[in-house]
C-alpha positions, 0 to 999 in steps of 0.5 A, a space after each residue: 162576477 166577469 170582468 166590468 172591462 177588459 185587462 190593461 196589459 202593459 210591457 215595461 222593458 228594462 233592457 238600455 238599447 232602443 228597439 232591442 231583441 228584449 223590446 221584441 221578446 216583451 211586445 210579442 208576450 203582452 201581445 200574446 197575453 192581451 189575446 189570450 186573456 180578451 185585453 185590448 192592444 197592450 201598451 209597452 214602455 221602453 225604457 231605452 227612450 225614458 233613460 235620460 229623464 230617470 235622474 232628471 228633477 222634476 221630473 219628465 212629462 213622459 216620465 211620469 206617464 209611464 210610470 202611470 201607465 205601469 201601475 196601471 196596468 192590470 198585466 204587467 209583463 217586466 222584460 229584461 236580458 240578463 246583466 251581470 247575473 240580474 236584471 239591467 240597473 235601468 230597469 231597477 232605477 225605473 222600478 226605484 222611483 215607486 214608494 211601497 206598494 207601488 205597484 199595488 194591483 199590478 199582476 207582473 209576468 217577469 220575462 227574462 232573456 239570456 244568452 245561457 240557461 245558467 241564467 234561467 233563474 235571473 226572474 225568480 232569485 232577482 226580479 221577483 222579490 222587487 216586484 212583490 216589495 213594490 205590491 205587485 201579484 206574481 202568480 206564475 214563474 218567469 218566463 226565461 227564454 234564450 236568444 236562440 228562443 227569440 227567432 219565433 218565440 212561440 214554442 216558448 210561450 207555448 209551453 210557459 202558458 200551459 203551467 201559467 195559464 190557471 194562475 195567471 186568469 186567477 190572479 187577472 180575475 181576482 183583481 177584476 173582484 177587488 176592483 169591483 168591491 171597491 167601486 161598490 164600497 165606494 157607492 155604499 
């Protein structure tokens, strides 16, 4: 069975200034993956820009469409640089704000930016286990790259994608199934 539509692909970005290195990292992996995976244009939602509404009750119009446009996503590439050893307190005020198997569905590619290769585990000891508690799929490690790595991010993605690649179709298809077992249980 193919996929009824192309993959949504999503980069959520967790790192608090506007318009950072980590904004660029996550636009040109989603951009990369939404390619190579026949998806349209992925959409990215910087948190920068939502920081203000994150503590605000009710809550904001644009609040609300991103945290639709994350749990929408069938790819979902979670991008943070490394603070304090983990990934940043905005990114998990934003991932907070989901119940249980929030983002049920999702297949969540962690991306990781740091300025030291201590830090190359940040995505698997940190960021991973929150995505899996909130439902999300993570079928291939954490991309880690250094901010040297981010003046052509190419060779990076390159070398991730040859161990990434077999999984991450697996996993985007499986879900094209689920999907599509559900609209058919919901015909019957």
């Amino acid at each position: 069975m193919t996929r009824p539509d192309p993959a949504r692909v999503v980069a959520l970005v967790g790192n608090p200034r506007a318009g950072s290195r980590t904004l660029g990292a996550a636009a040109s992996l989603a951009g990369t993956l939404a390619e190579r995976l026949g998806a349209h244009e992925p959409a990215v939602v910087d948190l920068a820009t939502l920081a203000p509404a994150l503590h605000v009750q009710p809550r904001t119009a644009d609040l609300d469409a991103a945290l639709a446009d994350v749990a929408g996503a069938d790819v979902l590439v979670v991008a943070t640089p490394v603070y304090k050893a983990s990934f940043t307190g905005l990114l998990k005020s934003f991932l907070d704000l989901y119940g249980p198997d929030g983002l049920d569905g999702v297949t969540a590619v962690p991306l990781v930016v740091s300025a030291a290769p201590a830090h190359a585990l940040v995505g698997e000891v940190h960021l991973r286990p929150v995505l899996v508690e909130l439902g999300a799929t993570v079928p291939t490690r954490a991309l880690s790259v250094l901010d040297a790595d981010l003046a052509d991010l190419a060779p990076a993605v390159d070398r991730w994608w040859q161990r990434a690649e077999r999984p991450l179709r697996r996993a985007v298809g499986a879900a094209a199934h689920t999907d599509a077992d559900a609209l058919l249980e919901v015909a019957r």
